[in-house]
C-alpha positions in Angstrom: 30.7 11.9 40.1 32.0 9.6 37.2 28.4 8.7 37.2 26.4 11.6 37.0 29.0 12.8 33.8 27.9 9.4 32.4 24.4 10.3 32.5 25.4 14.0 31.5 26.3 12.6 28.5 23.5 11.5 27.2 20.9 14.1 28.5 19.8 17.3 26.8 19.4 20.9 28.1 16.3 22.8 27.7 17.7 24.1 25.0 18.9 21.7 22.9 15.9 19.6 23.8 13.4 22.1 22.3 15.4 22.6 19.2 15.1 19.1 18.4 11.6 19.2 19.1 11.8 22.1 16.7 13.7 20.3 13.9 11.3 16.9 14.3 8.2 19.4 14.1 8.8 21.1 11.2 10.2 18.0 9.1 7.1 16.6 9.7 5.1 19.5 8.9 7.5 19.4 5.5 6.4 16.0 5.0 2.5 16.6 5.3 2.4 19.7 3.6 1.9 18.4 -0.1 -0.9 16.2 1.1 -2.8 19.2 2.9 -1.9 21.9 -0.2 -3.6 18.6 -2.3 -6.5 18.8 -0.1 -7.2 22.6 -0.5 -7.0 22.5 -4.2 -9.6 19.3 -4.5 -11.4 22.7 -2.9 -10.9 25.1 -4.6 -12.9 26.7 -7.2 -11.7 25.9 -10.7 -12.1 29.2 -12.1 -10.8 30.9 -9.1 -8.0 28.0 -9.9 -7.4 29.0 -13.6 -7.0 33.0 -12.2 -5.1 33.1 -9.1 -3.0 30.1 -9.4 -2.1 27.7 -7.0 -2.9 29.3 -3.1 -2.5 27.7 0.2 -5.6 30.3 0.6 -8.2 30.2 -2.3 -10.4 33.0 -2.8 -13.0 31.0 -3.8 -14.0 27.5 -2.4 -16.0 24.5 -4.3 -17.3 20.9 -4.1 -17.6 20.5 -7.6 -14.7 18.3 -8.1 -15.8 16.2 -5.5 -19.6 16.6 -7.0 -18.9 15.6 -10.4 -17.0 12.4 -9.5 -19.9 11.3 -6.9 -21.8 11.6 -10.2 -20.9 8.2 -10.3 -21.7 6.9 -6.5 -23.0 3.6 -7.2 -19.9 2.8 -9.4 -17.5 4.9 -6.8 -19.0 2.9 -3.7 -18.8 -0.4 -5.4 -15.3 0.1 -6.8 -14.3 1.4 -3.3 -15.5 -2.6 -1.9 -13.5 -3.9 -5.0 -10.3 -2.5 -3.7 -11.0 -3.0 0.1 -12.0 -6.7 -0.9 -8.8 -7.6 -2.8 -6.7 -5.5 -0.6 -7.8 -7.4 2.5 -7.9 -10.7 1.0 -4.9 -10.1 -0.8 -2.6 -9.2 1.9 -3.8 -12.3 4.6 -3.0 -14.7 1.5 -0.2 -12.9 0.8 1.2 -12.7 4.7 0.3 -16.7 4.6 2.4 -17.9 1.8 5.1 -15.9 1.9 5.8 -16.4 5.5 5.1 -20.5 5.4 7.9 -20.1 1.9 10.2 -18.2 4.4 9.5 -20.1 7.6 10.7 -23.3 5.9 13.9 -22.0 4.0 15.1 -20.3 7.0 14.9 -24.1 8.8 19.1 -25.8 8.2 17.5 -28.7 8.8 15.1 -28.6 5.6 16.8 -30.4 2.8 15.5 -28.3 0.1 16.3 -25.1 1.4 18.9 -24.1 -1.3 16.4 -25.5 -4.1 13.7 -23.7 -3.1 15.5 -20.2 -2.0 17.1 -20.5 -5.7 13.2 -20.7 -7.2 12.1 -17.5 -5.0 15.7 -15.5 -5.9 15.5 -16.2 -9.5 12.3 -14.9 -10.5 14.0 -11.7 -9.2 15.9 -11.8 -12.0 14.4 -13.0 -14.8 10.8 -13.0 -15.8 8.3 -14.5 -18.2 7.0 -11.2 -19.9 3.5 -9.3 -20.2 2.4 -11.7 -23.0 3.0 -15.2 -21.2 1.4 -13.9 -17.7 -1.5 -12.6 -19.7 -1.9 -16.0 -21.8 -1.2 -18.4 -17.9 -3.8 -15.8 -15.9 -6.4 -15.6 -18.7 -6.2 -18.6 -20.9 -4.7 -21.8 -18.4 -5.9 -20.4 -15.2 -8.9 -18.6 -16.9 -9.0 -16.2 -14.3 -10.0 -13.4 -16.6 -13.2 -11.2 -15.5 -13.0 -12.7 -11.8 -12.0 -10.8 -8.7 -9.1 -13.4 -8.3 -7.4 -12.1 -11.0 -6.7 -8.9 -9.2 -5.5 -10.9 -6.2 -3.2 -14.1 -7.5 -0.9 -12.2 -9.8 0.7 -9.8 -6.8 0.0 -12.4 -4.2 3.6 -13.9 -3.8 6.9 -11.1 -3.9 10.3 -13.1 -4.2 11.7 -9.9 -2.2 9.2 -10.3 0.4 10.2 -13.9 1.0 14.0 -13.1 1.2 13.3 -10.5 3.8 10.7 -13.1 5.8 13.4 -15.8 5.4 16.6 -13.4 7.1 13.9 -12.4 9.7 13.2 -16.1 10.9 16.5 -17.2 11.0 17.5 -13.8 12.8 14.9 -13.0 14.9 13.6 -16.1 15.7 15.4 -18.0 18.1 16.3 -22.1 18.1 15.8 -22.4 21.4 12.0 -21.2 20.8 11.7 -23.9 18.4 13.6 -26.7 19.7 11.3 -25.6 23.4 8.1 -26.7 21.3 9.5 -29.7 19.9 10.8 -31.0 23.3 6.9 -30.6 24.4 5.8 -32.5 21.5 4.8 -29.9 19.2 4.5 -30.4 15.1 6.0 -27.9 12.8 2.9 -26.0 12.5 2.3 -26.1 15.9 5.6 -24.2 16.4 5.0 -22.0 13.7 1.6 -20.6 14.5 2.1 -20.7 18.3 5.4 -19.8 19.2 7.3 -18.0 15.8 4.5 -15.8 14.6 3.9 -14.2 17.8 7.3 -12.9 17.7 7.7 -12.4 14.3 5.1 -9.6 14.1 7.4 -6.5 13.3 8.2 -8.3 10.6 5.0 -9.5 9.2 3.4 -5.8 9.6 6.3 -4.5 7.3 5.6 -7.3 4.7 1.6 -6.9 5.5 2.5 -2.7 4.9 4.1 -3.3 1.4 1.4 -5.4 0.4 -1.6 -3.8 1.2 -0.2 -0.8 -0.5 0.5 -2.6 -3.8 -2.8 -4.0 -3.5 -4.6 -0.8 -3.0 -2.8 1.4 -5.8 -2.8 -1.3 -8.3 -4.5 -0.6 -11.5 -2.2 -2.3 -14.5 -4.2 -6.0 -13.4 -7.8 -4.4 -13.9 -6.7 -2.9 -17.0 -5.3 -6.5 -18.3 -8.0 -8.3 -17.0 -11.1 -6.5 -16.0 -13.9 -5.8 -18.8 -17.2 -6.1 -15.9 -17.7 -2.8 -14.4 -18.4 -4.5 -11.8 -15.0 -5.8 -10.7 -13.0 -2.3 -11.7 -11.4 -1.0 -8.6 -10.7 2.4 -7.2 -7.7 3.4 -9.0 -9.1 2.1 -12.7 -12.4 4.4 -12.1 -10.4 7.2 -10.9 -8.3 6.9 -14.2 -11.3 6.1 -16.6 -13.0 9.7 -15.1 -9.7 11.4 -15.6 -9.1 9.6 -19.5 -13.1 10.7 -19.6 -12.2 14.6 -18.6 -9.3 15.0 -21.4 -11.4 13.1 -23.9 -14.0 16.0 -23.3 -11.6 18.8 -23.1 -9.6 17.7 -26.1 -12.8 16.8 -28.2 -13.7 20.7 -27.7 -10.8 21.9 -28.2 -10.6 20.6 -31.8 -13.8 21.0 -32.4 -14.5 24.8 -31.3 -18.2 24.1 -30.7 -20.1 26.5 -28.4 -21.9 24.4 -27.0 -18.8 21.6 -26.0 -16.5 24.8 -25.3 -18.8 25.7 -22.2 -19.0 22.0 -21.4 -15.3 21.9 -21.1 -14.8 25.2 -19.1 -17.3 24.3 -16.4 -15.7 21.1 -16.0 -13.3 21.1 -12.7 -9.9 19.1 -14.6 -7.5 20.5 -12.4 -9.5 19.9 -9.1 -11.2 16.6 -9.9 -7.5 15.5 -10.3 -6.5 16.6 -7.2 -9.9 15.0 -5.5 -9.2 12.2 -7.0 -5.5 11.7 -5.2 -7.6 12.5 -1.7 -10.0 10.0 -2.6 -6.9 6.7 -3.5 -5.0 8.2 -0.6 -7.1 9.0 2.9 -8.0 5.4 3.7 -5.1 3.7 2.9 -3.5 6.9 5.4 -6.1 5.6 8.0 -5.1 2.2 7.9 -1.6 2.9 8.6 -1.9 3.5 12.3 -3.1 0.2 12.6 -0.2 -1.4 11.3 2.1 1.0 13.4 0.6 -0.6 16.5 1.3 -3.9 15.5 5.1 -2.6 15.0 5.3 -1.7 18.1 3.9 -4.4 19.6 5.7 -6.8 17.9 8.9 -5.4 19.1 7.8 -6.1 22.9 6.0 -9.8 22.5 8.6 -12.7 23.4 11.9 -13.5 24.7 14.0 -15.8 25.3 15.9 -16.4 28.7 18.8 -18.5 29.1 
């Protein structure tokens, strides 16, 4: 009897269960919501836009916000490699150094551990400036103009390290370690086959934050990027947008006839909200991948004693 109340405890009527089912369904419906009302508007008319307002419904829908940026296809499929390069690249180089910097300050029996963790904490806390990165990533590195100047700058996060570094000497037991030592295995030996099998939850959160950075980053091109070539997705979305209020503005001011019908068959309001569906579905696409690695990471290794 004591038993069955124990269990009791922790189980759910019918009730209860489906009201929880209930709350979890419509907080997530609350969270995906202002993506799908984004969505609707990138297809919406933009006159029906300008005279019934914001709908979840439109009376009217439209691919001309979605037509007027594929204007630019060649550009929008070459900008699109641009960001899926340095987001790829970015985020192995990144996952790399930042756990090899963690691995070996998380190790007591590394001398320099203190040295070395002070480096990585202190450029949390103070840094160089715009001017001196722009003068060490264009003029000593001369880096400016080449796709490694949208990779390099954001490829090592102090933060990221600090995290890595309490994983490893959390998660990662000695006995692991000191296991592949006894059988004659080097430091990297250890660390490729017997820590970074285990260590995946914590690499996919790491790998999460920096693809993400990667992929909506659009300050670096802006510094360093003059061939058209190299601009990635979020600077072309911003040059059409910067392109759109030029052209509304300029008519505006202006009051020509001609411009004034320019600006009023031009989709602003829609292309804007294209352009967010556009920066946002693959990156939403990659995501379960990284989920899967989360959860496998939390069941790969353990340690028996």
């Amino acid at each position: 009897m004591k038993r069955k109340k124990m269990r009791d405890i922790h189980h759910l009527t019918p009730f209860w269960n489906m009201m929880s089912h209930l709350a979890i369904g419509l907080f997530s419906l609350a969270c995906v919501y202002p993506f799908l009302f984004v969505v609707i508007i990138s297809f919406t008319d933009e006159k029906a836009l300008a005279r019934d307002g914001y709908s979840f419904f439109p009376k009217q829908w439209s691919l001309d916000a979605y037509t007027y940026i594929f204007k630019t296809s060649d550009q929008l499929l070459r900008s699109y490699g641009v960001t899926l390069f340095i987001t790829v690249v970015g985020t192995l180089l990144s996952l790399a150094i930042v756990s090899l910097y963690a691995y070996a300050i998380s190790r007591s029996y590394f001398h320099f551990r203190g040295f070395f963790s002070f480096i990585a904490f202190f450029t949390m806390l103070f840094g160089g400036g715009l001017v001196p990165s722009y003068i060490v990533v264009s003029q000593v590195l001369h880096l400016k103009d080449t796709i490694w100047a949208l990779i390099l700058p954001m490829c090592v996060s102090a933060f990221s390290i600090l995290i890595m570094r309490t994983f490893f000497k959390t998660m990662v037991p000695d006995a692991i370690i000191e296991s592949g030592k006894i059988d004659g295995a080097g430091e990297f030996r250890v660390f490729f086959y017997l820590v970074l099998p285990i260590s995946l939850p914590g690499l996919a959160t790491i790998g999460l934050f920096s693809a993400l950075g990667y992929w909506n980053d659009w300050f670096n091109a802006l510094l360093y990027i003059d061939d058209a070539k190299l601009l990635p997705l979020q600077s072309l979305l911003i040059k059409i947008e910067t392109n759109i209020q030029f052209i509304l503005q300029n008519s505006a001011v202006s009051g020509g006839t001609e411009r004034s019908a320019i600006a009023r068959s031009l989709p602003a309001e829609t292309t804007r909200m294209a352009m967010v569906v556009l920066a946002t579905v693959p990156i939403i696409f990659a995501y379960p991948f990284f989920q899967r690695y989360f959860v496998q990471g939390l069941t790969i290794g353990a340690v028996k004693e």
